[in-house]
ZAVO-131537 format. One record per residue (C-alpha): residue in three letters; x, y, z. Coordinates in steps of 0.1 Angstrom, whole numbers, plus 5000, padded with zeros to 4 digits. Layout:
REM ZAVO-131537
ALAXYZ;...
END
This chain:
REM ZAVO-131537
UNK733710958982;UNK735611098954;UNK737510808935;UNK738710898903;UNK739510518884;UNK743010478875;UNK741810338839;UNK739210628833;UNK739810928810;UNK739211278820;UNK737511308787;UNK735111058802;UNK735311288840;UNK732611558830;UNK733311838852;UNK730612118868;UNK730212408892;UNK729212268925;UNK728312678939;UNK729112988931;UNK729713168971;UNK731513518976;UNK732813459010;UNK734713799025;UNK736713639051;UNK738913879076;UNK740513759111;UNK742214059119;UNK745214109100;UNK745013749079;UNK742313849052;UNK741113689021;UNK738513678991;UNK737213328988;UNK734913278958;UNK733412868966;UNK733212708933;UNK734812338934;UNK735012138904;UNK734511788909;UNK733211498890;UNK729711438881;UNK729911078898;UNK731211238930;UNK727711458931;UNK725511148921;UNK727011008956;UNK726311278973;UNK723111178987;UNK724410919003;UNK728010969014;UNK727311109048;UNK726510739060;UNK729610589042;UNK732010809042;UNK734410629065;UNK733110299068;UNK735410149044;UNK738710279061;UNK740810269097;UNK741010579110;UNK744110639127;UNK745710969137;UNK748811119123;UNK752110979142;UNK753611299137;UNK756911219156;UNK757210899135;UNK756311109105;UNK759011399114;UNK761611119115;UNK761210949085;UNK760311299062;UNK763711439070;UNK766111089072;UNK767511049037;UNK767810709037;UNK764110679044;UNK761410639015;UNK759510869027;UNK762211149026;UNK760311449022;UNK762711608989;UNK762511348972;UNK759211248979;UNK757811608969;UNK760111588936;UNK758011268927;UNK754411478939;UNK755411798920;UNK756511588884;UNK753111458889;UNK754311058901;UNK750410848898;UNK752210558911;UNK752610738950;UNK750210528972;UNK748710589007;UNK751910589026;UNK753410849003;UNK750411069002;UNK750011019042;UNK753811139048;UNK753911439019;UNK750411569036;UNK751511549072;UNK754911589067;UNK754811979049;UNK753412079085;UNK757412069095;UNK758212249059;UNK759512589063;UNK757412719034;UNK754212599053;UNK752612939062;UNK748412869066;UNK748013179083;UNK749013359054;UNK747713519022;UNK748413278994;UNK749513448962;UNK747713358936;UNK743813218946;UNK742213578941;UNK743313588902;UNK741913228896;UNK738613368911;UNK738213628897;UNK738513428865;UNK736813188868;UNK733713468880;UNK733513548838;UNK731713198827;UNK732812918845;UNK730512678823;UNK732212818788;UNK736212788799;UNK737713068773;UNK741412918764;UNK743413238772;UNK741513158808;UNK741912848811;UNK745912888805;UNK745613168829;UNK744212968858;UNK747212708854;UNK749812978855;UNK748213148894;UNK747112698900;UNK750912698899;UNK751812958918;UNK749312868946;UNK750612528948;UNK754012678956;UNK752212788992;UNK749612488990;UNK750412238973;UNK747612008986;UNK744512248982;UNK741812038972;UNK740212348954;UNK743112438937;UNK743912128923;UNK740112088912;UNK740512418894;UNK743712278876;UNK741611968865;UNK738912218854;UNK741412468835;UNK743212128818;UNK740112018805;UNK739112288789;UNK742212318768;UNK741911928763;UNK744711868780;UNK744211498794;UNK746911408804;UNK747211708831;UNK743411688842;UNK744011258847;UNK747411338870;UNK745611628889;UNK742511358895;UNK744911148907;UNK746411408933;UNK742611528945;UNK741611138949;UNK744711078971;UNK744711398989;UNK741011369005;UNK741910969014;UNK744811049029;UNK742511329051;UNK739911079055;UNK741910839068;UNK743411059100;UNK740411009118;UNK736410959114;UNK735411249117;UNK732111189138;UNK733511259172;UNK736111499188;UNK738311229197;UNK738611149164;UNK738511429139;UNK739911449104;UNK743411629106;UNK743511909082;UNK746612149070;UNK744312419060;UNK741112529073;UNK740012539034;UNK740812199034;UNK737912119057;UNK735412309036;UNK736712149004;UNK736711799017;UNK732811889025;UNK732011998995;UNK733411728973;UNK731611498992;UNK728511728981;UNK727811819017;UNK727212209024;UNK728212399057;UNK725712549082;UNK728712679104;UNK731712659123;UNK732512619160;UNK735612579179;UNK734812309203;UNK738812289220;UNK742012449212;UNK742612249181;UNK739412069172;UNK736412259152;UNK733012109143;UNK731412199109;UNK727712179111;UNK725912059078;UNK723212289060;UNK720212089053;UNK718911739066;UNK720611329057;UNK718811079067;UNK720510869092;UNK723211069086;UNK725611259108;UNK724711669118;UNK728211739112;UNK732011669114;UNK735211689132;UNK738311859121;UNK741811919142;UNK743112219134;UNK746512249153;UNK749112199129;UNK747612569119;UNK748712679148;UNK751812459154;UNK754712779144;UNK754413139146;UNK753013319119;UNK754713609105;UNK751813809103;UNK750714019134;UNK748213909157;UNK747713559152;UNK747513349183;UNK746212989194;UNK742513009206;UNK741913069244;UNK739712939266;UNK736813159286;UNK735413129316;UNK732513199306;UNK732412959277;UNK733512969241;UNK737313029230;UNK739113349218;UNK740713319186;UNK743113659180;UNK740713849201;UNK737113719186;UNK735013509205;UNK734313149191;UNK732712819197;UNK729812769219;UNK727112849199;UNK728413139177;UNK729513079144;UNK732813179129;UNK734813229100;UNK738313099096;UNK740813229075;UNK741113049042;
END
């Protein structure tokens, strides 16, 4: 997994370009250029060979008590009141542990600015910059990656990617301090997924925000997709390109909280079930044995 040492310096976290993908993604009205480079640590892809045997053994999985989580997010008297607690995430806090990451991640599903369905402003500019040279950073980029980083993270404020490109961006300018807090954030965030579930059965999948989310958590643990099925109306399964040994083909992820409110764009439903096997999701046909592409 991806642990970034609360004692290391980012000058010390060397960063690369995992892959370079042009994905053009388009679910009816809810498009989306996706461009798949993630930044991440060299360590992380040294481990990559063998994270898909350990990847939860050292954790409990349990799944999100999202009632319990509703009650204390919005009860000010709670430590896990979700304004204050976001005011300590956003000033970029390094001493919020497990319980804080676990009620900020779950807890923005009842957020009214929580809108996965939708276009988030922001992610196509920090593409198409990073598309110039991503291995020599030029400054004026690199500043211009934080500004849209910080506009994304108005809409998602727990993308994986985005946050990776932040830590990429700071770097580049030398800007320590920013890369170290951002680490900080990425390593907490993909724990805090991690620990929802174990992701090897569809009783207990990871429980994701974002359907990006999925992909990134993947990919930082150095682990490329094959494709996508819906196996129920709020678990998918994300088959793995290429062959571990004694590893798993694939993972679980619960999708619902996606789903949970209506979206304001047109045409965006929950997945339906066919008789003749496979779901629908807006009018596509999914799972089974045909591979889809989910927005974001």
């Amino acid at each position: 997994m991806i642990r970034s040492d609360a004692g290391e310096t980012t000058g010390q976290m060397s960063v690369n370009l995992l892959s370079a993908r042009v994905l053009s993604v388009r679910l009816l009205l809810v498009a989306a250029l996706l461009l798949g480079p993630l930044v991440f640590s060299s360590r992380a892809q040294q481990e990559a060979g063998k994270v898909a045997t350990s990847i939860t053994a050292a954790q409990i999985a349990t799944p999100p008590d999202n009632d319990a989580i509703l009650r204390a997010t919005i009860d000010s008297d709670s430590p896990y009141y979700y304004p204050a607690l976001k005011l300590r995430y956003d000033s970029g806090d390094t001493t919020l542990g497990h319980a804080e990451y676990y009620h900020l991640y779950y807890g923005f599903a009842y957020r009214d600015e929580y809108r996965p369905l939708e276009p988030v402003d922001g992610e196509t500019q920090i593409l198409t910059l990073l598309e110039k040279d991503p291995e020599q950073l030029a400054p004026e980029d690199a500043r211009e990656i934080l500004y849209f980083a910080d506009k994304v993270m108005l809409r998602d404020p727990f993308s994986p990617r985005n946050i990776n490109f932040m830590i990429f961006a700071a770097q580049a300018l030398g800007d320590t301090l920013t890369a170290r807090v951002n680490a900080d954030k990425l390593d907490k965030i993909l724990r805090t997924i991690e620990s929802s579930g174990t992701g090897l059965k569809e009783s207990s999948p990871w429980h994701i925000l974002w359907f990006s989310h999925a992909a990134d958590l993947l990919a930082a643990e150095g682990l490329d997709i094959n494709k996508r099925q819906v196996r129920s109306r709020t678990v998918e399964y994300i088959m793995l390109a290429g062959k571990i040994e004694d590893g798993p083909k694939g993972y679980f992820f619960d999708f619902s909280r996606i789903y949970w409110k209506k979206p304001d764009t047109p045409g965006v439903e929950l997945p339906k079930n066919r008789r003749s096997g496979g779901w629908d999701l807006n009018g596509i046909r999914i799972g089974g044995n045909k591979e889809y592409t989910p927005p974001r």
